[in-house]
N, C-alpha and C positions, 0 to 999 in steps of 0.2 A: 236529460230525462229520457228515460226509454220508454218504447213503444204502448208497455202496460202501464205506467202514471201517467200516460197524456189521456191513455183511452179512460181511466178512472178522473181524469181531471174533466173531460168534454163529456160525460155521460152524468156528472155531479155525484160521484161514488167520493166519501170522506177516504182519502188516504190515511191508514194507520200505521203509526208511529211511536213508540217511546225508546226512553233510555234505556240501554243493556249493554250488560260485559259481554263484551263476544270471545269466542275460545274458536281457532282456527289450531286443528291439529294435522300433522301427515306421516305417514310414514318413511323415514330416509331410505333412497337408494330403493323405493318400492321396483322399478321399474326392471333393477337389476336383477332381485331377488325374485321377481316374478320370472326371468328370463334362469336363471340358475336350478328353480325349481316351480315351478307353478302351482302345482297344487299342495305342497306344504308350506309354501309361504300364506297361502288364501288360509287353509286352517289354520295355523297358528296367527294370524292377523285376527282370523274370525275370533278365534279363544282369545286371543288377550281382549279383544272388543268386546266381548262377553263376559269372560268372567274378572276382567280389571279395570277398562277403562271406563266402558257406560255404568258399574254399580257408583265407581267414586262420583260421573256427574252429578246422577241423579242422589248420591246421599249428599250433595253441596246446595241440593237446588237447581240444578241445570236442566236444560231441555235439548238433546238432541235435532237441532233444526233440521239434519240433512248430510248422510254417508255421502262419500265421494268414490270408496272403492279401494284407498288406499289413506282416507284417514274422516274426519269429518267436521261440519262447523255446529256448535253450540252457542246459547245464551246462557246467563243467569243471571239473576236479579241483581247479584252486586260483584265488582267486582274480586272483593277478598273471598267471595264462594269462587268466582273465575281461581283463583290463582293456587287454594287453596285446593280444590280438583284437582288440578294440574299437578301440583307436587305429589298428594296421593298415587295419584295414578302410575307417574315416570315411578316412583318409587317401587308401585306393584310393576308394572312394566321387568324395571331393571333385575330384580328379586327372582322373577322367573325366567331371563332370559342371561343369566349371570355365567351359567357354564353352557352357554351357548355355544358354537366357533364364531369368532370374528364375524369370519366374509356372511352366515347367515345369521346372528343376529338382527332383531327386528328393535328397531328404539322408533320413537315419534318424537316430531319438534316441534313446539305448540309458539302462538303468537296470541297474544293477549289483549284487546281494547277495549274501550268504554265510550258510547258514543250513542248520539242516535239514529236508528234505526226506521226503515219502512217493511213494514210487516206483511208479508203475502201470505196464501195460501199453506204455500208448503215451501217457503224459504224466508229468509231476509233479506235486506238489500240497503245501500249506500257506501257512504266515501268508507266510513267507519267499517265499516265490515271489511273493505277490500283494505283498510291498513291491519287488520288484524293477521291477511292473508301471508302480506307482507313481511310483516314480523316474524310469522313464523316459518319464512326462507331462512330469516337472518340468525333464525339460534340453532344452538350446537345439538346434534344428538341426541336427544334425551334432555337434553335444556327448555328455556323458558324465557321467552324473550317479551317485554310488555311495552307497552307506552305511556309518554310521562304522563299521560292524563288518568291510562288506568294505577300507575305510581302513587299516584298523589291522593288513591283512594287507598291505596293496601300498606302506604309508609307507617309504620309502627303498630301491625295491626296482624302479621304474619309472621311466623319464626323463620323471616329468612335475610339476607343482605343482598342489593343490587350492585351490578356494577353498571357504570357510565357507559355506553358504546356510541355517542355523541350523536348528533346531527344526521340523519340516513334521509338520503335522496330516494325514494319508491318508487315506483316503477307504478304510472300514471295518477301518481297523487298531486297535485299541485302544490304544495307545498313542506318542508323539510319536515319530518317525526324526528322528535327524540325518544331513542330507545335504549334499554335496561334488558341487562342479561340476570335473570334470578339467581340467586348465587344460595344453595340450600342452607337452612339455618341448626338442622340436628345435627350440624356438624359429626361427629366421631362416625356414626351408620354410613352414613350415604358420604363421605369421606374414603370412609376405608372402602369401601365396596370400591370405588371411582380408580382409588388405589391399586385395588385385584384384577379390576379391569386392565388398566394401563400396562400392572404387570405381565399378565397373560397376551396381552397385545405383544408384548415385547420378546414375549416367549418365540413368539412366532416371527418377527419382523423387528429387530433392535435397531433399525434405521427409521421406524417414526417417531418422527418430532412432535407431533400432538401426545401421544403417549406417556412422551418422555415430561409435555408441560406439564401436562392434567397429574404424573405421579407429581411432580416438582411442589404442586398447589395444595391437591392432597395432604401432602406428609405435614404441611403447617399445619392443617385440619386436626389432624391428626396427635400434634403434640410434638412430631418430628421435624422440628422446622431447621436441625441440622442439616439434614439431608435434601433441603428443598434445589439448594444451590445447585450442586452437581447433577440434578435432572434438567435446570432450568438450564445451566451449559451447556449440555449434548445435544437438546434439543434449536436452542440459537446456533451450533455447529452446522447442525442437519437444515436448520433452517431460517437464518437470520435475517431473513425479510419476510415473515412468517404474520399473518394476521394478529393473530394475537398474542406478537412479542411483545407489544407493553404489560401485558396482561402477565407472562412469565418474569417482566422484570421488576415488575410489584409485588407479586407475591415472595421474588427473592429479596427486596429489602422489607417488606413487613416482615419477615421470616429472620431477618438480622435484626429488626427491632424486639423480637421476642427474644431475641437469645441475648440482648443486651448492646449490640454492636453497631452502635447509632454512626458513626461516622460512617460506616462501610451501607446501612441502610439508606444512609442521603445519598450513597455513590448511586446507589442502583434506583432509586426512587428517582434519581435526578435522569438517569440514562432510559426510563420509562417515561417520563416526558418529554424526551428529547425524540421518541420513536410517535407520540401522541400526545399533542399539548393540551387537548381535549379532551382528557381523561380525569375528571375532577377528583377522584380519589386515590391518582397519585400524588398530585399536588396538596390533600388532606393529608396524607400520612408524610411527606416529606416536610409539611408546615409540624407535624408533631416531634418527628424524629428532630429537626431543628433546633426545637424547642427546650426537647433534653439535653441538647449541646451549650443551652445556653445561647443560640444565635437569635435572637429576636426579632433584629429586626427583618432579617431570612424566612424567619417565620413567619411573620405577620404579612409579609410578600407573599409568599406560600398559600396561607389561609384567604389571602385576598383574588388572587387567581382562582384556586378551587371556589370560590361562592359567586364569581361573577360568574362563571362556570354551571352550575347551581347552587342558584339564589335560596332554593330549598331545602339545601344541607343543615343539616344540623351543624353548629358554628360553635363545639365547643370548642376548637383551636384557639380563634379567635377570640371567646372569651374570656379565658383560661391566661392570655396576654395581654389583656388590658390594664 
């Protein structure tokens, strides 16, 4: 308890509290960008803050609790206005910063919860908030990274897909968050864009491996799930103990299971759990690709690992083999 709930507890001031989705946004690499250019990073931060990111809070419902200078913390009343913001925005975000260069492009990485809150003056405060903070260290660029509690308000309720990113240790939480990387659901737009990005990245620098995954993931998106492999290779070349090599070795056999090629889908579905056993939706789509092979009872193993994994998967694998 800090200094101001004891004084609001011993003077008999009612502490105010309710539940709220919090949105924790910031800007990546602010620190560099400030040092590279100073004053066109502060305007162009100010303009997307102006004319992209605060119109989409406030048409979801949000409230601006408090700028930080280089991004800022939000509430809103439910979490699917949280999350549904948030993909507005990255989306206006990306759209105007597409033929940027690289090194100044400006992207924000947002953390998402649901929890409750102590309401001051002019900020909020609790556990909840500083896991929001949290989360959004841990997603990518222009991603969207939530928790299983703000999950379990926005599952089937959003145009989009999660992926699993297990179990995270926080930095002064007490105990373990399960967190989700929002994976966008308009597929083909923000696909190919992600794509042009990756390209142009590459134009410049054919030795990153992030580049190389995000085209790999992409091009499935996209309809081109031939060509996912041979990105997903250069970049395990460049970087084969890479964070999110399971993350490329899934998408290379979902990408064989679209193109028909189930045995060669279980190779690589199999080689992404073996990089992350904790990733329930490799273990989902390896219990499916199974399935087609006719291995049952493989699959039912499969299907049984991903739900103990989460229990809140939808389980048509598993029913689908009974």
């Amino acid at each position: 308890m800090n200094f101001s709930d004891t004084r609001s507890f011993l003077t008999g001031e009612r502490v105010e509290r309710r539940l709220a989705a919090i949105l924790v946004a910031d800007v990546v690499s602010y620190s560099r960008l400030m040092h590279f250019d100073e004053e066109t990073t502060h305007a162009r931060v100010t303009a997307l803050l102006t004319d992209a990111v605060l119109p989409a809070v406030a048409a979801h419902g949000g409230r601006v609790v408090k700028n930080t200078g280089d991004g800022f913390l939000a509430e809103f009343p439910s979490a699917v206005d949280a999350v549904r913001s948030a993909v507005r925005f990255q989306d206006l975000v990306f759209e105007r910063t597409i033929d940027d260069a690289e090194q100044a492009r400006i992207q924000f990485r947002v953390g998402i919860n649901i929890g409750d809150v102590i309401v001051g003056a002019h900020d909020i405060f609790g556990d909840d908030v500083n896991i929001a903070a949290r989360l959004e260290a841990l997603a990518e660029p222009g991603g969207i990274c939530l928790s299983s509690s703000a999950l379990d308000q926005v599952r089937g309720k959003v145009n989009a897909e999660f992926t699993d990113l297990g179990e995270q240790s926080l930095k002064n939480i007490a105990r373990p968050v399960r967190a989700y990387a929002l994976v966008a659901g308009d597929g083909g737009r923000s696909a190919s864009s992600r794509a042009t990005v990756g390209e142009r990245a590459l134009a410049l620098d054919r030795n990153l491996a992030d580049a190389h995954g995000c085209i790999g993931m992409a091009k499935y998106f996209v309809g081109r799930a031939i060509e996912t492999e041979g990105h997903v290779q250069e970049a395990l070349r460049l970087s084969p103990r890479d964070i999110f090599a399971n993350r490329w070795l899934l998408f290379v056999g979902i990408a064989k299971g679209q193109l028909g090629q189930d045995e060669e889908a279980v190779v690589w579905l199999r080689r992404s759990i073996e990089v992350n056993r904790n990733f329930p939706l490799a273990h989902f789509h390896l219990a499916e690709a199974l399935a087609l092979l006719g291995e049952l009872d493989e699959a039912r193993a499969a299907a049984q690992a991903e739900l103990a994994l989460d229990p809140e998967s939808i389980c048509i694998a598993t029913a689908s083999m009974r």
